[in-house]
KOLLO-824562 format. One record per residue (C-alpha): x, y, z. Coordinates in steps of 0.001 Angstrom, whole numbers, plus 500000, padded with zeros to 6 digits. Each point is the difference from the previous one (the first is absolute). Example, Ala and Ser with C-alpha at 12.3 -4.5 7.8 and 13.67 -1.06 7.14 Angstrom:
KOLLO-824562
512300495500507800;501370503440499340;
END
This chain:
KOLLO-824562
500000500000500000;502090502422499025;497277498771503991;500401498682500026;497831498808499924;499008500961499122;503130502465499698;503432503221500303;501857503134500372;502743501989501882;501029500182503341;497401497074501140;499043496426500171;497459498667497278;497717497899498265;499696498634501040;498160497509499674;496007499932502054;497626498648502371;498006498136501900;497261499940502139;500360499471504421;501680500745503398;501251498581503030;501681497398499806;498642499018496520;501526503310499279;503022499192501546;500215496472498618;498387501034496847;502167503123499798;502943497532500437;498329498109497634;499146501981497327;500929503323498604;499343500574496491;501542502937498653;496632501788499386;497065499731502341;496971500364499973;497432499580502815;499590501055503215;498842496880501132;502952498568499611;502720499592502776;502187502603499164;503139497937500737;498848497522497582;501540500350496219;499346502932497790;499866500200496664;502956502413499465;499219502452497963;501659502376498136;500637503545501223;497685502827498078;503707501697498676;501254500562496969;502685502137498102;497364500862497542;496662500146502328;499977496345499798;497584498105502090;499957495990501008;496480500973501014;497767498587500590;501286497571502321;498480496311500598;498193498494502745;501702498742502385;500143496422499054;499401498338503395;502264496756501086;501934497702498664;498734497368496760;500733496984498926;499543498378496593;498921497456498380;501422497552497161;497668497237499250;502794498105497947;502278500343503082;499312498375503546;500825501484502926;502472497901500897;501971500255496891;499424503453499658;501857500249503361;502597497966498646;500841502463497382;500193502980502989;496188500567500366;497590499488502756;496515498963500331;497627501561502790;498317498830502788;497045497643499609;496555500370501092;498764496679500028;496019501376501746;499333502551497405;499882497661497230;496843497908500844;498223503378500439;501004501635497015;499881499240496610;503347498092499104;500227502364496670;500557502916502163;504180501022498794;500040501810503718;499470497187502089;501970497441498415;504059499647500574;502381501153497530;503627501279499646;499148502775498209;496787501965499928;497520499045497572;500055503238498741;498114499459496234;497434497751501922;499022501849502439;496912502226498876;497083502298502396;498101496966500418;502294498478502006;500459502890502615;497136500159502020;499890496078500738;503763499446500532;500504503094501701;496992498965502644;501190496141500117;503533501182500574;499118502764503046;497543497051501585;503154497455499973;502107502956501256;497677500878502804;499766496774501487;503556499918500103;500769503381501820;497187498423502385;502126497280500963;503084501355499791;498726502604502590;498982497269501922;503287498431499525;502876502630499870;503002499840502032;502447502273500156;502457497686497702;501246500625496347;498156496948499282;496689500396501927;499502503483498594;502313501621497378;500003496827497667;495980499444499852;499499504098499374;502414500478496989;498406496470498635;496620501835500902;501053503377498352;501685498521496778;496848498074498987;498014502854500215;502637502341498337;500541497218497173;496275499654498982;499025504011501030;503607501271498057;499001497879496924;495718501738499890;501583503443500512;503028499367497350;497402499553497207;497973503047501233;503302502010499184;500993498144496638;496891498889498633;496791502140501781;496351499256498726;496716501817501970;499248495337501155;503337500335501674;499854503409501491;495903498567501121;501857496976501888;502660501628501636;497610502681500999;497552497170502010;502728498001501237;502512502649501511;497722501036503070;500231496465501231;503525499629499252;500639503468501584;498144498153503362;502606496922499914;502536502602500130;498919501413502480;499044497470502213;503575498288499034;501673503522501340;497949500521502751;500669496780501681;500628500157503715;501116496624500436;502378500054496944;500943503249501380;500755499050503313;502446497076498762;502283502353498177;500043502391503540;501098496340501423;502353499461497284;501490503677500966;500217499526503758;501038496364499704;503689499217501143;500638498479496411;499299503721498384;504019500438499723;500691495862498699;497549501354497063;502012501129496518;499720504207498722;497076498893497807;498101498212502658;500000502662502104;498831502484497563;496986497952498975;499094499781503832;500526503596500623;498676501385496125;496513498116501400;499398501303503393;500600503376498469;497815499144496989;497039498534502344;500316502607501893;499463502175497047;496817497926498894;498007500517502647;500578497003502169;500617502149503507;496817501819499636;496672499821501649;497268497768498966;497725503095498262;502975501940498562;501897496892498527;496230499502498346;500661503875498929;503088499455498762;498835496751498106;497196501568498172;502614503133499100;502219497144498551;497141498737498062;498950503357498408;503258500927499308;500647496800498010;497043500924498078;501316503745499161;503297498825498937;498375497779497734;497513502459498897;502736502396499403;502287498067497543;497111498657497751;499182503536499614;503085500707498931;500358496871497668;496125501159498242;501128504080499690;503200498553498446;498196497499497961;496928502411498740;502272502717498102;500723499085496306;500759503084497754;499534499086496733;502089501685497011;499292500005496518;502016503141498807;503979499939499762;500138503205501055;498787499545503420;502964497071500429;502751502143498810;503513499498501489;498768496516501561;502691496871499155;499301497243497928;500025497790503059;496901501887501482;497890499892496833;500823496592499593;498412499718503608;497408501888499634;498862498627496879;500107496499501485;497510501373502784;497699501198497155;500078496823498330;499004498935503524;496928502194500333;498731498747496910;501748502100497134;501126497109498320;502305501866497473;501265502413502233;503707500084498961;503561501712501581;499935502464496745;496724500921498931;498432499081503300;497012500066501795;501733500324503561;499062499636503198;501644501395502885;499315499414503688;500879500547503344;502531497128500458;503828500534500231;501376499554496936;497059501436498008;499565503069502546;503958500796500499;500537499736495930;496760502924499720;502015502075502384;503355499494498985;499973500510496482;496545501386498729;500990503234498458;495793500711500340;500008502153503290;496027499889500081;500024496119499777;502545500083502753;497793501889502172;497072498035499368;501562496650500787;502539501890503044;496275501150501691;498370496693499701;503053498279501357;499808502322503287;496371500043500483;499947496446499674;497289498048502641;498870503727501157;496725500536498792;496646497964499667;499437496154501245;504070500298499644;500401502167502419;502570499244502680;499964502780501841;497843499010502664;501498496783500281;503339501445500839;498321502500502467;498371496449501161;503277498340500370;502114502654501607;496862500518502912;500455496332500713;503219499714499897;500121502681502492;497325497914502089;501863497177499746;503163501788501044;498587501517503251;498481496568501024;503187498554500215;501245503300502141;502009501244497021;499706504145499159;499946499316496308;499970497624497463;503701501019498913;501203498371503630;498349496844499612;501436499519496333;503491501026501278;500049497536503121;500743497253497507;502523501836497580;503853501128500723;498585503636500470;498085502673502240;497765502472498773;502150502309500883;503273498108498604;498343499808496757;498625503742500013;503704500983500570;501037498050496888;497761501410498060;500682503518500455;503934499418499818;499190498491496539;497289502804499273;502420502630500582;503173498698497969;497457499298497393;498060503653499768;502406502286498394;501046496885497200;496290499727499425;499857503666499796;502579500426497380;498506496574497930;496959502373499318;502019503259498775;501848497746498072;496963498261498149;498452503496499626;502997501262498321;500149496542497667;496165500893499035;500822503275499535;502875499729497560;498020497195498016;496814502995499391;497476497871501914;497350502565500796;499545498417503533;503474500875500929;499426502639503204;496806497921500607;500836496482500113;497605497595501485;500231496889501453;498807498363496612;503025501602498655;502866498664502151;500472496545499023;499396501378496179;503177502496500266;501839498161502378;500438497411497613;500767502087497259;502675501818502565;501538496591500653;500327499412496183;501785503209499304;501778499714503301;501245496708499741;498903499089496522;498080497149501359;496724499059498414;498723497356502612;497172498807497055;503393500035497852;501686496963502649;497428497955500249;501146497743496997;503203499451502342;497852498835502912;498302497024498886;498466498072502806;501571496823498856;503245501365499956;499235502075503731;499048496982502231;503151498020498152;502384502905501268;498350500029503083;500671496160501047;503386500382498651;500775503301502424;498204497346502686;502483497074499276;502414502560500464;499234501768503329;498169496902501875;501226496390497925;496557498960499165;498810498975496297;496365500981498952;498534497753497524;496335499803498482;497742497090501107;497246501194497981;497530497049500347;501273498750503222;496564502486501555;496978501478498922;499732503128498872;496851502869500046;500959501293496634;502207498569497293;502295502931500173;500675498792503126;503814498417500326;501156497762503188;503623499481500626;502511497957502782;502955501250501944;502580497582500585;503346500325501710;503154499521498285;499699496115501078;496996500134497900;497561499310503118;496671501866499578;499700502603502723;496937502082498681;497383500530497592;497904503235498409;497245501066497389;500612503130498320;497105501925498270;501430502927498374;497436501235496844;496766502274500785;496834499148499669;497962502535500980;496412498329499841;500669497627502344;503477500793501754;500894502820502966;502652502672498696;503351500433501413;502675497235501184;500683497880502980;501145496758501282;498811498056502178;500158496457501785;498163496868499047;501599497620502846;502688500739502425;503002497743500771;499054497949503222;501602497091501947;496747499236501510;497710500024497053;502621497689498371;498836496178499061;503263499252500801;501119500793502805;503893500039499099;499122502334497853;497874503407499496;497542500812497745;501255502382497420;498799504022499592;498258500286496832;499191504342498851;498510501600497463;500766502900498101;497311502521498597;500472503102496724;497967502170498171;502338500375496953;499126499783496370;499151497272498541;501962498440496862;498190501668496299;500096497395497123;503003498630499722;501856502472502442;501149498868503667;498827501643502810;502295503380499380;500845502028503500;500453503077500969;503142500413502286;497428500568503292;498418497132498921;503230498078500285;501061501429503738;496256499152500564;500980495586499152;503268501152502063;498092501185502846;497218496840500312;502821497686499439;501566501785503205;497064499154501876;499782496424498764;503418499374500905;499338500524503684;497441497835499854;501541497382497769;503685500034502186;499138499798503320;501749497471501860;497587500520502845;498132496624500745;497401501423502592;497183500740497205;498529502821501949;502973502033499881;501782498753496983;499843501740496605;498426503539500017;498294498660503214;500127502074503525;502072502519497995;499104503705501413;498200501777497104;502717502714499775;502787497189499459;498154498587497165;500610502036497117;504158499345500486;500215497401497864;498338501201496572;501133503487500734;503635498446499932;499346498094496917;499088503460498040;503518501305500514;501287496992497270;497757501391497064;502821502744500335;503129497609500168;501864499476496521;500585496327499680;495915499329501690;498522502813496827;502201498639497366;499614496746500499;495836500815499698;499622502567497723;499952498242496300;498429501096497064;497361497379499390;500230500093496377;503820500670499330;501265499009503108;502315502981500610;500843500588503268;499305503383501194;502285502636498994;502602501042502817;499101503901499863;496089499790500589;501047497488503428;502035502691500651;497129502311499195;497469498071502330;502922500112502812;499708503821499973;496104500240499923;499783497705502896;500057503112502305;497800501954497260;496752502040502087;501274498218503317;498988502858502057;496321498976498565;499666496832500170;501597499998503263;496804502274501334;497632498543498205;500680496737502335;500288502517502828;496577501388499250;498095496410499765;502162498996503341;499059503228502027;496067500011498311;499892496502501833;501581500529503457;497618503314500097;497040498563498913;500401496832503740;501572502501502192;498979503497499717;496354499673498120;496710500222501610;497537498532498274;496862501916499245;502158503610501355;500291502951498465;503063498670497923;498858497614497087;502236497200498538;500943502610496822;500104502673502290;503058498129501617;501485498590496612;500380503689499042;501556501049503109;502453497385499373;500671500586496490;501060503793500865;502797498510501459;500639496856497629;498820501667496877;501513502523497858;496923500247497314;496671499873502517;497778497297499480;496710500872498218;496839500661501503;497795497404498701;503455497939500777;498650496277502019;503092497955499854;499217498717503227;497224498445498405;502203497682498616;502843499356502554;499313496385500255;503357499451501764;498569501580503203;496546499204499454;499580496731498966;503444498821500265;502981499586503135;501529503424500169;497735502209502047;502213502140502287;502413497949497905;500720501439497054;502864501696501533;501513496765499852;500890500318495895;502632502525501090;501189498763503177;500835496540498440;501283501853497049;502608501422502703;500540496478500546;500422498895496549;502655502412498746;502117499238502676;499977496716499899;500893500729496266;502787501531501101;501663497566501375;500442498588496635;501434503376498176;502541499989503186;501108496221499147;500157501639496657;497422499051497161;502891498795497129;501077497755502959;498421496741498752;501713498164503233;498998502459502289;496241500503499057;499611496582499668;501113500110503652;497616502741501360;496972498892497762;501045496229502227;499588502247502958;497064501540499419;498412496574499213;501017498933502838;498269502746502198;497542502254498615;498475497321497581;500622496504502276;499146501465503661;495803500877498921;498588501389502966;501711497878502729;502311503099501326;499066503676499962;501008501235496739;502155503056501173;501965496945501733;499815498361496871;501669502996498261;502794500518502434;500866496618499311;500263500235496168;501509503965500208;501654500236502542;498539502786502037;496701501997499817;498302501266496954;500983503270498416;497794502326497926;503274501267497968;500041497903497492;496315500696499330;500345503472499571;503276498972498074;498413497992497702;497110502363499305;502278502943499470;498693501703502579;503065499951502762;501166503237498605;496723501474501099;499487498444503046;
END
């Protein structure tokens, strides 16, 4: 994403990446469990698995937004030509039977039936509401007895909940996966009924004294210090997680707080399908060339595809009819290149207004959300909603506030200067606009400034970047850094779409030590927007059919980029290719964990500000020589790309940093106002407050009729409320721990392949079983530094 998911910007963590659904201790052992780099309801424990999403940045106004749901727990899949037994053989895993539900549901159902990897082109609506209800029964009974049961023991309690949680994650992950990828209004229906009752499990699961009391045992016991770093963590992540779902409260406010949990599952729900059906309505058709002038051939080509699509059968790239829409690659190529100011406008308004106005409208759900998150934040004797979010991250309110403005202000006066410089490009090119640019017009001439600046046409690259050619670089640079092979298993799994590709990660021994999906075309009718990654089973010695063994992590990866026209690959865009770079980052932490306690292995139990390290650090390598030569091949001629324009793209790295910088800053600060400060139904309203931000974190004022929050699905109906922040305090992270390479010295073959060993070895193998500022010391060296940051930006000068 550039989340993370689900994406990804500057002096922060990402997506990425992005939710789940519960508390307490689910949310503890879910949050260990499952943390998708994009996320996506509030019903989910917030320590389970986001969705990671991308970041809303971009050097040219780029957005990863909208972001997808947060795709709740882990999966499975299925293989009906492969048993489970031999599919573990060959470094898979099957899940946990349920022997009871079978007799009571039909034996078709894909959800109750084992498999080693999730069923994912069986599965259909149908099957949700009855597997989803057989599946909570069976689960229900068995929180009963364990309640009765439960000792204070590894094996009497933390063994049966992470079997407990990763059924539910498996089957739940898998529904909520295909409402992401492949949405229809029988799916959306199913979810809908279902997710009250699941919400209940969850809480009742999170609330539970008895399983509650045992970890408090566990704590007190005189075996705490004979238990290992992750152990203890898992103990201590779900008191504080309970805690945080209500379990210490009365009998009539935990009800309170139960039916606040409820609603708000609803809201976050309600809020991203509005999203999805504002983005999905919009279709500007356009029959005169006129109106497309300046637009690439790559965009027609696109847009011509999506006419075909709405029924204009001989729409074509060159004589069209074309259809554009509100999706990345057809929204970003309209505002980019469209030399029609009045056709950017029209699509630039739509795009900000989007789910604002009629049955659409999510205004009053956000005023809905933010009163009951409030509620829900006083119950549990918080001030705000900001201070419940931060007591599970690396942060304070106040800690990230301070970061903020240190970024803010060595960001102002480049931002500052970006403007007078695009007013004087205008200016010198005629456009009338020049002294009055707009915010339709910045992506427009600050394109057209990087060309003349750099003489990079980023429509002009794109035959470099062919997909085929970026994901072969990318396993190479992996080989490199961490001595693992990627191959393709397509085959070995199901798949949702038949773009979809599945691969395995081996170790240099040639032992399979991971698997992932990756979905990288758009499909707007049917697919969310943005990127993100997120996990489809986590590695685990317990949920292992062997128990000399564990059962291996298996990811997913997520994109929004443009499809391959006739007999062209899939042709990127360089952000397209950081975005692959950036998933992949997140992926890798989840794939390389060495950490055999499932609920804190992986992306598991990870503080949300720690998260983003990973594919943050993997961005830096679009910029290193050997990584972008080795990728960037013409895919007709095979030329590599010429040594001047790398050059070129080495010196625009830094280009409008001061902007993109606060543009970050702005969403980051929007968020940590909106759950600290706010008061719902006051005299301030949610745009009163996004304006009083942007006078600090926005050089050109928003507009009026501006409703981006409308659309900010990563802190609505995703894992980063009061958390947003956390995109530039892992980015913090990230470049330093990028530094360490550039001090072992990047030409240094031997003594990358050394760090990249050690950073395995720590940031990716350690998951969430040791505090990740621990976890940095240990790979760096000492404490994280925000010089290299501002050094990389080109904005240490100015700080």
């Amino acid at each position: 994403m550039r989340r993370k998911i689900t994406f990804v910007g500057s002096l922060g963590t990402t997506t990425r990446v992005i939710v789940v659904v519960a508390m307490a201790i689910v949310i503890s052992l879910v949050r260990s469990f499952h943390r998708p780099l994009c996320s996506s309801s509030s019903s989910t424990p917030k320590h389970l698995l986001k969705s990671r999403i991308c970041p809303l940045w971009s050097p040219s106004f780029l957005f990863c937004l909208p972001l997808p749901p947060r795709s709740t727990l882990l999966r499975h899949s299925y293989s009906p030509s492969l048993s489970p037994a031999a599919a573990h053989r060959r470094g898979s895993f099957c899940s946990a039977t349920l022997p009871s539900l079978m007799s009571t549901v039909s034996d078709d159902n894909p959800l109750l039936k084992d498999f080693v990897f999730p069923p994912f082109d069986a599965i259909d609506a149908s099957h949700v509401r009855p597997g989803m209800r057989a599946l909570l029964k069976k689960l229900d009974s068995d929180l009963v007895e364990l309640e009765k049961t439960v000792e204070p023991s590894w094996p009497k309690l933390v063994e049966p909940l992470e079997k407990m949680l990763d059924r539910l994650s498996v089957v739940w992950g898998a529904v909520n996966h295909l409402k992401s990828v492949k949405d229809t209004p029988e799916l959306r229906s199913a979810i809908e009924e279902i997710q009250p009752e699941k919400v209940e499990f969850d809480l009742k699961l999170g609330q539970s004294k008895p399983i509650y009391n045992a970890f408090k045992a566990i704590r007190e016991s005189p075996d705490w210090a004979g238990l290992s770093d992750a152990q203890k963590r898992i103990v201590e992540s779900s008191l504080k997680e309970a805690v945080l779902s209500g379990v210490s409260l009365e009998d009539s406010k935990r009800e309170e707080f139960n039916k606040i949990q409820q609603e708000l599952t609803k809201l976050s729900r309600k809020f991203e399908e509005n999203v999805l059906d504002a983005t999905k309505i919009y279709a500007r058709l356009v029959t005169d060339k006129k109106e497309i002038e300046g637009l690439p051939a790559t965009a027609l080509g696109l847009a011509a595809q999506t006419a075909i699509s709405k029924g204009h059968e001989n729409a074509t790239a060159e004589n069209g009819p074309w259809v554009f829409t509100l999706d990345a690659p057809s929204f970003m190529s309209v505002m980019q290149h469209a030399k029609n100011r009045t056709l950017r406008r029209e699509v630039y308004d739509v795009y900000i207004t989007r789910s604002s106005v009629g049955k659409l409208d999510n205004t009053p759900v956000i005023e809905q959300i933010l009163k009951l998150r409030l509620e829900k934040a006083k119950l549990l004797g918080y001030n705000n909603y900001a201070e419940v979010s931060m007591a599970t991250k690396m942060a304070t309110v106040s800690k990230a506030e301070e970061l903020l403005e240190k970024l803010r202000s060595a960001s102002w006066n480049a931002a500052v200067q970006d403007m007078k410089d695009l007013k004087q490009f205008a200016k010198s090119k005629g456009a009338p606009e020049a002294d009055d640019l707009n915010h339709w017009d910045i992506a427009f001439w600050s394109e057209r400034l990087r060309e003349s600046k750099y003489d990079i046409n980023e429509e002009e690259l794109r035959p470099y970047f062919s997909l085929p050619k970026v994901m072969d670089g990318l396993f190479n640079l992996v080989k490199m850094l961490f001595g693992i092979d990627v191959e393709a298993a397509d085959g070995l799994a199901p798949v949702w779409n038949a773009d979809v590709r599945f691969y395995r990660i081996k170790d240099l021994s040639g032992k399979p030590i991971s698997y992932f999906y990756f979905d990288p075309y758009s499909r707007p009718a049917e697919k969310r927007g943005g990127a993100w990654m997120d996990e489809v089973v986590a590695r685990s010695r317990v949920l292992s059919d062997d128990k000399n063994s564990v059962r291996l992590p298996i990811a997913h990866m997520v994109c929004n980029q443009m499809p391959p026209v006739g007999d062209k690959p899939s042709l990127m865009t360089f952000r397209e290719v950081e975005t692959v770079f950036h998933e992949f980052g997140h992926a890798l932490q989840h794939m390389l964990t060495r950490q055999d306690e499932g609920l804190v292995a992986g992306i598991r139990g990870i503080e949300w500000d720690a998260v983003e390290l990973p594919s943050q650090f993997m961005e830096n390598w679009c910029y290193h020589r050997d990584t972008l030569m080795s990728i960037a091949k013409h895919y007709e001629t095979g030329e590599t790309l010429p040594e001047e324009i790398y050059q070129k793209l080495l010196a625009a790295r830094t280009f409008r940093a001061g902007t993109l910088s606060l543009r970050q800053l702005k969403f980051a600060t929007v968020d940590l106002e909106l759950h600290s400060k706010y008061v719902p139904g006051g005299s301030e309203s949610i745009y009163d407050v996004d304006r009083r931000v942007s006078e600090k974190t926005q050089v050109l004022a928003p507009l009026e009729e501006d409703r981006f929050l409308c659309g900010f699905s990563h802190i609505f109906a995703g894992g980063y409320a009061a958390g947003y922040y956390s995109y530039k305090w892992a980015e913090v992270l990230s470049a330093d721990a990028f530094s360490a390479f550039e001090d072992a010295g990047l030409n240094d073959d031997k003594a990358v392949r050394e760090t990249g060993k050690r950073f395995r070895e720590t940031i990716l193998a350690l998951g969430g079983g040791k505090a990740p500022l621990e976890v940095f010391v240990e790979f760096r060296g000492r404490e994280p530094s925000p010089e290299p940051l501002l050094r990389h930006n080109g904005l240490l000068q100015t700080a």
